[in-house]
Backbone atoms as SQL, in Angstrom:
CREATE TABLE atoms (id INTEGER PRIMARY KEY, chain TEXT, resi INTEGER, resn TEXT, atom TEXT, x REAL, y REAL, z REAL);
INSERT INTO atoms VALUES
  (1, 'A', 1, 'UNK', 'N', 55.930, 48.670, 76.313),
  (2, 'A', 1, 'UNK', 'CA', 55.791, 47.858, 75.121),
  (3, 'A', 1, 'UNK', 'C', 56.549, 48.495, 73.961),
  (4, 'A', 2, 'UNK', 'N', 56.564, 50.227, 74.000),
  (5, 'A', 2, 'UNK', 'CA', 57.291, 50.589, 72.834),
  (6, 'A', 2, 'UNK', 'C', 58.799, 50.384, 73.142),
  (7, 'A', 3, 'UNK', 'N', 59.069, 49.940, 73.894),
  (8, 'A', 3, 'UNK', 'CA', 60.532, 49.688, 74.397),
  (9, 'A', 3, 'UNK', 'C', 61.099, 49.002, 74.109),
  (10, 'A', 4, 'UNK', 'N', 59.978, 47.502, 74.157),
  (11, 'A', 4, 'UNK', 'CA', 60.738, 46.398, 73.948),
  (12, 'A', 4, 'UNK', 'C', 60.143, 45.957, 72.312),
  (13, 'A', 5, 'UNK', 'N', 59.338, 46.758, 71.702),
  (14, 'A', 5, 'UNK', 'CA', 59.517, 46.554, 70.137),
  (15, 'A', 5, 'UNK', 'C', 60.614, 47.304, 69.404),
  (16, 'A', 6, 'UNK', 'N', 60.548, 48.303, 70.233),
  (17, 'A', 6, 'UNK', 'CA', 61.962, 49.109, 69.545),
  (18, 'A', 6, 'UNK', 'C', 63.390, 48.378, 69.635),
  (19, 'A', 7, 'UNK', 'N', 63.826, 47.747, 70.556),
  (20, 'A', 7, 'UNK', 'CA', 64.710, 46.943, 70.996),
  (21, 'A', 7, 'UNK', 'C', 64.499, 45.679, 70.390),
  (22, 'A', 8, 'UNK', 'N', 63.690, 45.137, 69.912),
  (23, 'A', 8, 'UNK', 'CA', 63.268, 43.533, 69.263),
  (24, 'A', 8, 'UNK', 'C', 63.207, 44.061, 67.496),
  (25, 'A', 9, 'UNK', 'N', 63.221, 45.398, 66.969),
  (26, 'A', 9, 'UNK', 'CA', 63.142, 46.089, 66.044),
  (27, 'A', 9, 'UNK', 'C', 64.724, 45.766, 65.324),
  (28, 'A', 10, 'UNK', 'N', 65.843, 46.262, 66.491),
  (29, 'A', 10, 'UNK', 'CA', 67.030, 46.868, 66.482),
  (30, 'A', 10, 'UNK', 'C', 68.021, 44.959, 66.369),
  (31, 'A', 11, 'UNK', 'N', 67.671, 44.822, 67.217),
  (32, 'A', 11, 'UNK', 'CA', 68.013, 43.004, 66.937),
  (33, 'A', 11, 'UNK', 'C', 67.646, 42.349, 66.117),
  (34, 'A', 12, 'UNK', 'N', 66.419, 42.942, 65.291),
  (35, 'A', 12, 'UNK', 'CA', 66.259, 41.856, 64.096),
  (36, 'A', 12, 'UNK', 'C', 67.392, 42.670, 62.968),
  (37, 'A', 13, 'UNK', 'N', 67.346, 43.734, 63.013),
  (38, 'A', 13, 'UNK', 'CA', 67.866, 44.492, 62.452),
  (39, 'A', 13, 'UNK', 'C', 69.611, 44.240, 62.106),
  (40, 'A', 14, 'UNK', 'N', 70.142, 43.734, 63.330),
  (41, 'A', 14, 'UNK', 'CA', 71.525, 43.496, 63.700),
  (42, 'A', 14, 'UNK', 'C', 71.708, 42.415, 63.305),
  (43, 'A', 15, 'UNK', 'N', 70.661, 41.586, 63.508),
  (44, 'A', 15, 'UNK', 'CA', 70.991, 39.822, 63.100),
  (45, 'A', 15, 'UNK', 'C', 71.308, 39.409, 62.314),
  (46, 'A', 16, 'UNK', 'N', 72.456, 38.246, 61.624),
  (47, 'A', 16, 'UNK', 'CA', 73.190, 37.813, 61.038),
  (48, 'A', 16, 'UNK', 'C', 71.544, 37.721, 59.754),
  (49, 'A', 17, 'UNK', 'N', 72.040, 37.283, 58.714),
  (50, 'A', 17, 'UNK', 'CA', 71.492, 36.484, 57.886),
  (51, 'A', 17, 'UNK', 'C', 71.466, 35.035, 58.010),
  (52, 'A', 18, 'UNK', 'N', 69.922, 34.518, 58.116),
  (53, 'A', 18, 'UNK', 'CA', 69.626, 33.426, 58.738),
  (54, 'A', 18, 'UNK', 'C', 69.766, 32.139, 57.483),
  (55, 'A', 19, 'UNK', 'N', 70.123, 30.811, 57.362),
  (56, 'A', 19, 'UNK', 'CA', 70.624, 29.812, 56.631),
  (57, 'A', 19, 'UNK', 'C', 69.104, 29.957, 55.941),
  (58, 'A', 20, 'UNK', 'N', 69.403, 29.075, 54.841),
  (59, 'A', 20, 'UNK', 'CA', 68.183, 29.288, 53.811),
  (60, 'A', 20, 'UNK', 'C', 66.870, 28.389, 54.659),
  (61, 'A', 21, 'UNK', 'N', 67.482, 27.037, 54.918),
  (62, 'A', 21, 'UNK', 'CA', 66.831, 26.189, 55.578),
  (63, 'A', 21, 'UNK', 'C', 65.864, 26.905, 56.676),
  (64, 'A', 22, 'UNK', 'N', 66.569, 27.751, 57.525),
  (65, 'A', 22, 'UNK', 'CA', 66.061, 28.277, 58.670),
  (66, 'A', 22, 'UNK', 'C', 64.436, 29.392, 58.064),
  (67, 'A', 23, 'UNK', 'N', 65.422, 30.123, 56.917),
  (68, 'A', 23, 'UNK', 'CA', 64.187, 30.992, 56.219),
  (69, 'A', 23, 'UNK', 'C', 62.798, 30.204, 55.522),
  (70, 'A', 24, 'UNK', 'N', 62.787, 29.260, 55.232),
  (71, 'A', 24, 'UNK', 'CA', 61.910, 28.184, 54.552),
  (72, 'A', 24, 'UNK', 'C', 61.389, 27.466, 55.993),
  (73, 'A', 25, 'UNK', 'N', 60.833, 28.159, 57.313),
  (74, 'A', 25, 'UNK', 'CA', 60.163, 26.779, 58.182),
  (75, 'A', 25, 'UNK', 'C', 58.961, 27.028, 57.847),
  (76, 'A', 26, 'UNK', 'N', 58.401, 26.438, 58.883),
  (77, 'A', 26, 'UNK', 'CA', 56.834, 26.023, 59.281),
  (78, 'A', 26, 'UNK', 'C', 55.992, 27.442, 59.115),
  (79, 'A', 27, 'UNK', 'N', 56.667, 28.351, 59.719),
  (80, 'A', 27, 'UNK', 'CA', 55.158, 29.377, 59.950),
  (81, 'A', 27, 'UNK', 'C', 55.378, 30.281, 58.275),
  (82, 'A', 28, 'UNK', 'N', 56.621, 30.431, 57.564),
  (83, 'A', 28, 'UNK', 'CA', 56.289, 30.445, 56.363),
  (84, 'A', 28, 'UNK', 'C', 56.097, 29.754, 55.272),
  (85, 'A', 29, 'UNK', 'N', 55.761, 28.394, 55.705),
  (86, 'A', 29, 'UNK', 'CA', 55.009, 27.291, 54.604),
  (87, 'A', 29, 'UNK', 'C', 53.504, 27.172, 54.569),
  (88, 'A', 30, 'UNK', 'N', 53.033, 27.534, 56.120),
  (89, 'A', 30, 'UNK', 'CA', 51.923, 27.474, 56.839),
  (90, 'A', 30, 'UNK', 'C', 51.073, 28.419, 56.514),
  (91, 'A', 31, 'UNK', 'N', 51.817, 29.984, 56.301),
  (92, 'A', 31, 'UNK', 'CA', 51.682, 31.416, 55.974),
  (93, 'A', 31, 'UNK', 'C', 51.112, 31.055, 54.308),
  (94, 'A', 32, 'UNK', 'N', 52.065, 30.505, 53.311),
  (95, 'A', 32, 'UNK', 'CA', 51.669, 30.494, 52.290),
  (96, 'A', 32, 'UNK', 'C', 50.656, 29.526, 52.036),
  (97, 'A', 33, 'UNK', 'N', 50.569, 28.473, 52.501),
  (98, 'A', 33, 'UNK', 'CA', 49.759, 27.740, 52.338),
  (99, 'A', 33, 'UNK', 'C', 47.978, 28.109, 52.837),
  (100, 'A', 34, 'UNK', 'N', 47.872, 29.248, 53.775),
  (101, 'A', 34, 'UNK', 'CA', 46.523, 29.541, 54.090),
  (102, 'A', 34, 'UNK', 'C', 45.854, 30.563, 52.789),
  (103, 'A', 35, 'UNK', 'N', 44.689, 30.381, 52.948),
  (104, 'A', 35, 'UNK', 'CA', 43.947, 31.222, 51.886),
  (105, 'A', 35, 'UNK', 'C', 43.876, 32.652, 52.547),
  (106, 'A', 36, 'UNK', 'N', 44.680, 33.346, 53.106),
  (107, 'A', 36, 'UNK', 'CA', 44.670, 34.715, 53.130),
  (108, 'A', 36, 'UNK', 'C', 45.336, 35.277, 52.156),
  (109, 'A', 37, 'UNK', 'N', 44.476, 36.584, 51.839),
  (110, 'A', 37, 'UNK', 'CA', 44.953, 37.565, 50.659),
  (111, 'A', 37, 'UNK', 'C', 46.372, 38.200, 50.951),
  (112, 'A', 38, 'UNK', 'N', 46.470, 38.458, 52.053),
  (113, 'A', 38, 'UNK', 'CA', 47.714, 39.628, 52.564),
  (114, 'A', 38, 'UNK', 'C', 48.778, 38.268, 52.143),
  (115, 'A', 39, 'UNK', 'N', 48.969, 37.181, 52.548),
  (116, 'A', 39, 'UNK', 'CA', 50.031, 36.030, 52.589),
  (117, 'A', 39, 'UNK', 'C', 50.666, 35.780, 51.025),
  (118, 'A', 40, 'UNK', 'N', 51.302, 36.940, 50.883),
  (119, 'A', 40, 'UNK', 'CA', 52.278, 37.239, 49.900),
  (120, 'A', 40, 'UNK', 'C', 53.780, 36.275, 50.356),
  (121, 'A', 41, 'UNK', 'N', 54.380, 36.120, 49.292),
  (122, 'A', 41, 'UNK', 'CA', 55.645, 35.266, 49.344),
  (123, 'A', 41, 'UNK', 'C', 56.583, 36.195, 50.316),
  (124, 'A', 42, 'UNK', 'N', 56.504, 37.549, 50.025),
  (125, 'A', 42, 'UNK', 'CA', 57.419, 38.550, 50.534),
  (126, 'A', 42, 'UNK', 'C', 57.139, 39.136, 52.508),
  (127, 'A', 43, 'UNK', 'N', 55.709, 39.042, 52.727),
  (128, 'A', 43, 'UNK', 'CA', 55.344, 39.145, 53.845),
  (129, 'A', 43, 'UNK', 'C', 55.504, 37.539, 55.460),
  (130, 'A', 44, 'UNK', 'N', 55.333, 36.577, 54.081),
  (131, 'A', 44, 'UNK', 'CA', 55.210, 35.225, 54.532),
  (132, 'A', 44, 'UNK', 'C', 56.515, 34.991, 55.431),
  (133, 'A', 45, 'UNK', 'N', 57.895, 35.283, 54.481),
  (134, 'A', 45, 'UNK', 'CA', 58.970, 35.315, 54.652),
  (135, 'A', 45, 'UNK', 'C', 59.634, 36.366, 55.788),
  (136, 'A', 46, 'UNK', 'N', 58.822, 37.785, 55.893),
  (137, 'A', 46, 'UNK', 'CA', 59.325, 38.197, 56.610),
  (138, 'A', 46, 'UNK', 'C', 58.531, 38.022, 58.327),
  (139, 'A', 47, 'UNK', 'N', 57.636, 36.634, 58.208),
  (140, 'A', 47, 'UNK', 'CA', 56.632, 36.628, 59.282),
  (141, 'A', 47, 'UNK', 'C', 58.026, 35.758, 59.887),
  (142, 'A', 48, 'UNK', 'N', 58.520, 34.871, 58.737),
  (143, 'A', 48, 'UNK', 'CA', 59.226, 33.748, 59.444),
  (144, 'A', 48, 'UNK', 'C', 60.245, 34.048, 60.316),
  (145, 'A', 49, 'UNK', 'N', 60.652, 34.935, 59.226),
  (146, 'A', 49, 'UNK', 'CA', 62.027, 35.993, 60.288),
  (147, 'A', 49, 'UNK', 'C', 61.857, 36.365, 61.752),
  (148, 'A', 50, 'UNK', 'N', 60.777, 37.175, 61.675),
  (149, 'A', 50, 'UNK', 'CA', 60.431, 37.419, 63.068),
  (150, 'A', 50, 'UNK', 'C', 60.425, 36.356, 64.046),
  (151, 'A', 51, 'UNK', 'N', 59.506, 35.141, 63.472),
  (152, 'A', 51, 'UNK', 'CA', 59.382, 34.407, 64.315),
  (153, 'A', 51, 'UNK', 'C', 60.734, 33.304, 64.716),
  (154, 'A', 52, 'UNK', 'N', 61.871, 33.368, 64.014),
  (155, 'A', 52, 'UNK', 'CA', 62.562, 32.803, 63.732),
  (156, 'A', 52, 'UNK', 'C', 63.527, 33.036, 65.374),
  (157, 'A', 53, 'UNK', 'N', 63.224, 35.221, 65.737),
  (158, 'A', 53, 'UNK', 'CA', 64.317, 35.482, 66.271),
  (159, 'A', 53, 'UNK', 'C', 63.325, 35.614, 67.814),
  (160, 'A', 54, 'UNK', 'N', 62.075, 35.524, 67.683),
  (161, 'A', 54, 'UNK', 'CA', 61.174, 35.665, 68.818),
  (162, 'A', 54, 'UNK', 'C', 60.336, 34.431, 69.657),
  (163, 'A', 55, 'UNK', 'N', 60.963, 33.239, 68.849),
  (164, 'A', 55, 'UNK', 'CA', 59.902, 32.355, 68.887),
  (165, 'A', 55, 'UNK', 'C', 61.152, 31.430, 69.138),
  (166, 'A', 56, 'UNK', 'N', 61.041, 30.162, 70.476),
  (167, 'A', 56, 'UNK', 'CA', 61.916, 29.315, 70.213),
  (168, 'A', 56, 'UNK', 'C', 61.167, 28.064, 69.242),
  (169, 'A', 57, 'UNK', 'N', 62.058, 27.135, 69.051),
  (170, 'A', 57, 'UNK', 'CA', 61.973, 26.078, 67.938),
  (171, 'A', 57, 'UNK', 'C', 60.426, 25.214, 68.224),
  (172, 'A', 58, 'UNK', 'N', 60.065, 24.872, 69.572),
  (173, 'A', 58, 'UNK', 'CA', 58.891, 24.188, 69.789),
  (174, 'A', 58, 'UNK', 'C', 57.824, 25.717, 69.369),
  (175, 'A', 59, 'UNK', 'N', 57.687, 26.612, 69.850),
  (176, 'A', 59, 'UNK', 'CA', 56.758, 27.523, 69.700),
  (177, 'A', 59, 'UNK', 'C', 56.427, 27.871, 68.296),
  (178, 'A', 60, 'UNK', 'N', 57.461, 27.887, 67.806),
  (179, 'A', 60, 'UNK', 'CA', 57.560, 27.885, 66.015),
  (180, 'A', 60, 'UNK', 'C', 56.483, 26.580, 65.650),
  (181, 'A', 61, 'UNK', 'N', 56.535, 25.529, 65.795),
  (182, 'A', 61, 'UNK', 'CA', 56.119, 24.589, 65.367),
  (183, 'A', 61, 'UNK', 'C', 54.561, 24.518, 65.674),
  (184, 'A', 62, 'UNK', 'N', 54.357, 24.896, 67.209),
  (185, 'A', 62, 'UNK', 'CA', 53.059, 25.191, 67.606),
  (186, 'A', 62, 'UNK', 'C', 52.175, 26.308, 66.454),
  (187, 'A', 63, 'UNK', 'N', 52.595, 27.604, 67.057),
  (188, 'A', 63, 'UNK', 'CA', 51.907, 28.774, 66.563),
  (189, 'A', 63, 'UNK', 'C', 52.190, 28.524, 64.708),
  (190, 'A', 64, 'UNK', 'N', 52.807, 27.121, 63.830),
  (191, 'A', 64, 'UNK', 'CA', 52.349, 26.954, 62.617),
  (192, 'A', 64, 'UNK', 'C', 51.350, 25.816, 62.473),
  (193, 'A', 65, 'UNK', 'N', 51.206, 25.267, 63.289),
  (194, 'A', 65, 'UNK', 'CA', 49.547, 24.488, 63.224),
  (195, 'A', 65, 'UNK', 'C', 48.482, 25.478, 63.503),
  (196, 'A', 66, 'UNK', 'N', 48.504, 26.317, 64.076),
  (197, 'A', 66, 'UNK', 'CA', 47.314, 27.644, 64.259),
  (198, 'A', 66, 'UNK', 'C', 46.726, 28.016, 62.950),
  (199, 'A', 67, 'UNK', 'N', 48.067, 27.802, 61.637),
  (200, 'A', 67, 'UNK', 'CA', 47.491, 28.179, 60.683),
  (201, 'A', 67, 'UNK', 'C', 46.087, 27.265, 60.262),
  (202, 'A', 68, 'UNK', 'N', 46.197, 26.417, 60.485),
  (203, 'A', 68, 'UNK', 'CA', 45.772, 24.900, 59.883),
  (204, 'A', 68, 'UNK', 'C', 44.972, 25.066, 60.850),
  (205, 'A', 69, 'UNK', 'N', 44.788, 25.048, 62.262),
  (206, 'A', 69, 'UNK', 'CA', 43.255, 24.780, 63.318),
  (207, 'A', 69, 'UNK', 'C', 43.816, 26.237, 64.105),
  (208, 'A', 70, 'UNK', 'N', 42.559, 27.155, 64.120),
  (209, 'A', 70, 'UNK', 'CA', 43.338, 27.889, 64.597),
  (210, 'A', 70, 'UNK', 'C', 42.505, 28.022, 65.998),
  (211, 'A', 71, 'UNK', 'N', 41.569, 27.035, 65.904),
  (212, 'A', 71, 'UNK', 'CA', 40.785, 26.869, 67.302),
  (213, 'A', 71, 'UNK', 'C', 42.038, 26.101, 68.647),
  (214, 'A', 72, 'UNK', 'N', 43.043, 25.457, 68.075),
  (215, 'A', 72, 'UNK', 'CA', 43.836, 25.734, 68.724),
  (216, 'A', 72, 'UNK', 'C', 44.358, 26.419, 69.792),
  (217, 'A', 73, 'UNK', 'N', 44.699, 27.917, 68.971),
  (218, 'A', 73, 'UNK', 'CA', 45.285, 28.788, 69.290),
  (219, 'A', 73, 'UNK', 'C', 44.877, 29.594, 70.509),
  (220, 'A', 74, 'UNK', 'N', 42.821, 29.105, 70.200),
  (221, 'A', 74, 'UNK', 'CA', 41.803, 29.854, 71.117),
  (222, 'A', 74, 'UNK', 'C', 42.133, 28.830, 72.673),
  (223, 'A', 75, 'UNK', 'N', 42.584, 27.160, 72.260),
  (224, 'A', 75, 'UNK', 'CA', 42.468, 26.727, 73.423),
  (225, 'A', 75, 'UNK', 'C', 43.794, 26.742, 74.388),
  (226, 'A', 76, 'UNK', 'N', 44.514, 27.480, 73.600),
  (227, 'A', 76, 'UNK', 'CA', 45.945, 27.853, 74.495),
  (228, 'A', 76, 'UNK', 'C', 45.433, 29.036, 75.171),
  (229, 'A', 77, 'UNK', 'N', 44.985, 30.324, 74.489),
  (230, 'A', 77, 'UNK', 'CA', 44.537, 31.381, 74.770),
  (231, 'A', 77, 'UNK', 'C', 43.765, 31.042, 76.140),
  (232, 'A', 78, 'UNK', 'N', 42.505, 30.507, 76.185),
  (233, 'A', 78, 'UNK', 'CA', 41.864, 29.884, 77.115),
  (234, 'A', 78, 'UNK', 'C', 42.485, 29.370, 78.424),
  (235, 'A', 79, 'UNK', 'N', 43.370, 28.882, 78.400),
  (236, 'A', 79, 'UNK', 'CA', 43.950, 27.850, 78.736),
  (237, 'A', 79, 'UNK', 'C', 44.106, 28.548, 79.977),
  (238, 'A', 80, 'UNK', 'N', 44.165, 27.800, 81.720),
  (239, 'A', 80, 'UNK', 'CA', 45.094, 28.530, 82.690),
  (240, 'A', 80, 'UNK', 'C', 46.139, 27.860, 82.936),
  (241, 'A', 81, 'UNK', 'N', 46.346, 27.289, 82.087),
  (242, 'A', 81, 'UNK', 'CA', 48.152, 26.720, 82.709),
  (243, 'A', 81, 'UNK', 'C', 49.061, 27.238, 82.505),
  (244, 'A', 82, 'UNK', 'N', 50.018, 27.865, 83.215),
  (245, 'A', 82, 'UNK', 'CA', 51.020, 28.588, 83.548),
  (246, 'A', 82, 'UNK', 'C', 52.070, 28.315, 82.111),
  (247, 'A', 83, 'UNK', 'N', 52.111, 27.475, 81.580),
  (248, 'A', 83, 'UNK', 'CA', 52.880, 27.167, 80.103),
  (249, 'A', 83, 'UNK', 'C', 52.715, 27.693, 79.537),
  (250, 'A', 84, 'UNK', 'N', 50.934, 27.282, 78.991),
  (251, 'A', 84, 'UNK', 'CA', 49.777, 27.967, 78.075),
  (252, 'A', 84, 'UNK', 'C', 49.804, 29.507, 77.895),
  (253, 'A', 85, 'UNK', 'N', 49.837, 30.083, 79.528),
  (254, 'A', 85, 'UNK', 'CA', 49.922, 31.242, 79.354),
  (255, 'A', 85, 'UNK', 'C', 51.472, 32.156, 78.751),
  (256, 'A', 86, 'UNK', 'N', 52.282, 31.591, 79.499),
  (257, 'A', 86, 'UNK', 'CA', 53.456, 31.773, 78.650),
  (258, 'A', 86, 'UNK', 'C', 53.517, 31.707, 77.347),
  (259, 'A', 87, 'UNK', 'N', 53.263, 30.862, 76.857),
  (260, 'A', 87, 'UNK', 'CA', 53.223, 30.860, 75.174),
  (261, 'A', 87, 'UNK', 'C', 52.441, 31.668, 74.731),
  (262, 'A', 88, 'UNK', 'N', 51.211, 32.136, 75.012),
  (263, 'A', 88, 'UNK', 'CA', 49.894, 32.869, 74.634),
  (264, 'A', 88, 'UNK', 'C', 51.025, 34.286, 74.527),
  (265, 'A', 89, 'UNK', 'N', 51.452, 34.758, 75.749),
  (266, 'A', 89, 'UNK', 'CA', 52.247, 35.837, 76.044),
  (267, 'A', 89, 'UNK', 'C', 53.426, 36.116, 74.798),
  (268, 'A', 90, 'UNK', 'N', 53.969, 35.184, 74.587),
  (269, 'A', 90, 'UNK', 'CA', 55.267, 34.857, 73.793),
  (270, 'A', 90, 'UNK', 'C', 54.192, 35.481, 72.336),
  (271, 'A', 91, 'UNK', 'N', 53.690, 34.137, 72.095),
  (272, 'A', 91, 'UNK', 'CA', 52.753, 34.318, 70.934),
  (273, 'A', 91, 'UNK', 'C', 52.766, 35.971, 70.464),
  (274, 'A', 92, 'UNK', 'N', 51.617, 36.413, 71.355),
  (275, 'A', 92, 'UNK', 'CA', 51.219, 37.899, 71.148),
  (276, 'A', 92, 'UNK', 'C', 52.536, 39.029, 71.034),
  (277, 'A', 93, 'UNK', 'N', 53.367, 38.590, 71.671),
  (278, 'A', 93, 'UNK', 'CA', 54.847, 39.303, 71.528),
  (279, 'A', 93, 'UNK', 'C', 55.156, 39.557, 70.074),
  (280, 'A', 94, 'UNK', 'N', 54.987, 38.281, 69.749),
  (281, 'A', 94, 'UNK', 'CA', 55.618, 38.157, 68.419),
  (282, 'A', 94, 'UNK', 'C', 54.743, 38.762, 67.233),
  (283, 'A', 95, 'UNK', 'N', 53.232, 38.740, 67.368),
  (284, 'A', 95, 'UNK', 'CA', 51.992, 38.909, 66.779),
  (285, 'A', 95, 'UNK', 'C', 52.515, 40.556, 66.819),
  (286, 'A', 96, 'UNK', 'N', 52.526, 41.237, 67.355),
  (287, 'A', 96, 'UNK', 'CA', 52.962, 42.746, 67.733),
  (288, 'A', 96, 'UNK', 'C', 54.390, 42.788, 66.922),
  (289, 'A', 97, 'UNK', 'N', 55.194, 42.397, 67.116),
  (290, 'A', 97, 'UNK', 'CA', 56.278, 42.663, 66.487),
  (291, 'A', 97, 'UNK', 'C', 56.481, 42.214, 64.958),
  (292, 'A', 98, 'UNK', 'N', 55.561, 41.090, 64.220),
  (293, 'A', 98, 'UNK', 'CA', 55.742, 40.870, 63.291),
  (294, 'A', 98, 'UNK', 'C', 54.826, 41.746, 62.239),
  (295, 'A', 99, 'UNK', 'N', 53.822, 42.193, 62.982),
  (296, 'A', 99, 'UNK', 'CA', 52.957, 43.014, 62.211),
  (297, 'A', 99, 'UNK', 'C', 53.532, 44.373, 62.245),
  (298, 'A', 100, 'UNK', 'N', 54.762, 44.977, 62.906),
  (299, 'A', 100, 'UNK', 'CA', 55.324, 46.314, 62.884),
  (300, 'A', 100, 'UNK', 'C', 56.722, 45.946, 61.828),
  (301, 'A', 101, 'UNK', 'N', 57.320, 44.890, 61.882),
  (302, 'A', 101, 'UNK', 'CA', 58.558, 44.783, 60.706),
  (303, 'A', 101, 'UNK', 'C', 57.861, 44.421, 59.997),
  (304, 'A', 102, 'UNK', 'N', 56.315, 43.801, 59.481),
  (305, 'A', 102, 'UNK', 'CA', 56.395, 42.961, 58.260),
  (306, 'A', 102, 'UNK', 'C', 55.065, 43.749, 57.424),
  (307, 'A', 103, 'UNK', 'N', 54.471, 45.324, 57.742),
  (308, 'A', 103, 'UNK', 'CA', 53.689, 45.773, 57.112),
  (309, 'A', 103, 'UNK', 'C', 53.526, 45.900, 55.145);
């Protein structure tokens, strides 16, 4: 696991600068819009990033309704369908990596 955050570290790191549009989606509108204390403009933004380079375009869209129901999130978690679990997997990938670039 420290392998592949160090390596998912080094690629965000390398990555172009993303279009403004791209920096303004869902999981940092979603981010600002929840009543958590930590969900600063500056953290929000760098959640999006992450998810921007870890997350494809449907998963993005998913894991920003979590903000909004996040019982959701429990019934993917739950879930045994081989998709479900994939995404759950993906998800937590990203959950790990966004909380190490975006402290």
């Amino acid at each position: 696991m420290k392998q592949f955050l160090t390596m998912a570290l080094c690629a965000l790191a390398l990555a172009a600068p993303l279009p403004a549009a791209a920096a303004g989606g869902k999981i940092k509108r979603a981010c600002m819009a929840s009543d958590r204390p930590a969900a600063t403009r500056a953290r929000c933004s760098c959640i999006q990033r992450v998810a921007n380079n870890a997350l494809s375009r449907s998963d993005r869209v998913k894991v920003a309704e979590w903000f909004t129901d996040p019982h959701q999130a429990q019934v993917v978690k739950m879930s045994r369908t081989a998709r479900d679990d994939a995404l759950w997997e993906r998800y937590q990938a990203f959950g790990q990596l966004a909380q190490a670039v975006c402290r």
